[in-house]
C-alpha positions as CSV (number, residue, x, y, z in Angstrom):
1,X,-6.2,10.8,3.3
2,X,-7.1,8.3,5.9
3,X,-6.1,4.8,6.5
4,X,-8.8,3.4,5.2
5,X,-8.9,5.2,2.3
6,X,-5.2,4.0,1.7
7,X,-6.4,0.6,1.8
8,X,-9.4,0.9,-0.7
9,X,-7.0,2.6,-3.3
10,X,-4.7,-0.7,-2.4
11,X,-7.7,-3.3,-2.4
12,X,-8.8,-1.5,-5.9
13,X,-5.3,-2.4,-7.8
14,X,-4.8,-6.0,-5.8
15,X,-8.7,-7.1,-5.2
16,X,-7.6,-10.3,-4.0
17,X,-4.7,-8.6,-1.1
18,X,-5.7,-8.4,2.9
19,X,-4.6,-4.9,3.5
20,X,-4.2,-3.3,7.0
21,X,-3.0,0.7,6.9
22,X,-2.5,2.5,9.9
23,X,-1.4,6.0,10.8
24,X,-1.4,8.1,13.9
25,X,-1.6,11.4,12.0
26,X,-2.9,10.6,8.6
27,X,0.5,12.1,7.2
28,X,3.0,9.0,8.4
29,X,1.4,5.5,6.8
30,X,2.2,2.0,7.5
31,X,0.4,-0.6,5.0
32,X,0.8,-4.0,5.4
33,X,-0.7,-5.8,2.4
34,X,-1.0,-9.8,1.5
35,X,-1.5,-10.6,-2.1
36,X,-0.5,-13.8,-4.3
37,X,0.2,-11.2,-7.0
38,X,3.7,-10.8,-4.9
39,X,4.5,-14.6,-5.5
40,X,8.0,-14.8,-7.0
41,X,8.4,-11.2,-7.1
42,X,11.4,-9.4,-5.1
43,X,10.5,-6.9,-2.4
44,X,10.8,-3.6,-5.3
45,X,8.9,-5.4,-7.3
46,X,6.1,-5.7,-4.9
47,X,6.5,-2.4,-3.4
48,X,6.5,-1.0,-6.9
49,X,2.6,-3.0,-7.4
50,X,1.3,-0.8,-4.5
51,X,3.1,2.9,-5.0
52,X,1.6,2.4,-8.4
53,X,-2.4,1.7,-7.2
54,X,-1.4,5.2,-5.3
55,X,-0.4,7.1,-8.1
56,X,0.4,10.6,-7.5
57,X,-0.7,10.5,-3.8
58,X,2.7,9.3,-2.8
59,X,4.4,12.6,-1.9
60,X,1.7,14.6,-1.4
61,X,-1.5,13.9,0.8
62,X,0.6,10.4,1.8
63,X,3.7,12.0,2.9
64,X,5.3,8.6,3.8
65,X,4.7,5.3,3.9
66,X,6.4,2.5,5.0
67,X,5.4,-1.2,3.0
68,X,5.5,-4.8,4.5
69,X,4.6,-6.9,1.3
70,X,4.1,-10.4,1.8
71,X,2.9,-13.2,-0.2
């Protein structure tokens, strides 16, 4: 998977985010996503929103990814 990929899967679950991804070895991701759907929602909560619209990528072809979820 590549960054942008990332993001479309993310975009897809939360159409209304901004979503930035970036990776320097399309192993290691970094996803920094903007969504309302966060409002009054602690930090799992929110992280919990995106591993879900990446299903059963987490783990394998995204081996890590590190959230900044902000609303």
């Amino acid at each position: 998977m590549n960054p942008e990929q990332i993001a479309q899967l993310i975009r897809a679950a939360l159409p209304e985010a901004q979503v930035r991804v970036e990776s320097d070895d399309n192993t290691h991701f970094a996803a920094r996503v903007v969504s309302r759907e966060f409002i009054g929602k602690r930090s799992l909560a929110r992280h919990q929103l995106i591993y879900k619209a990446l299903g059963e990528r987490m783990g394998r072809e995204i081996h890590a990814l590190s959230i900044e979820a902000l609303t």
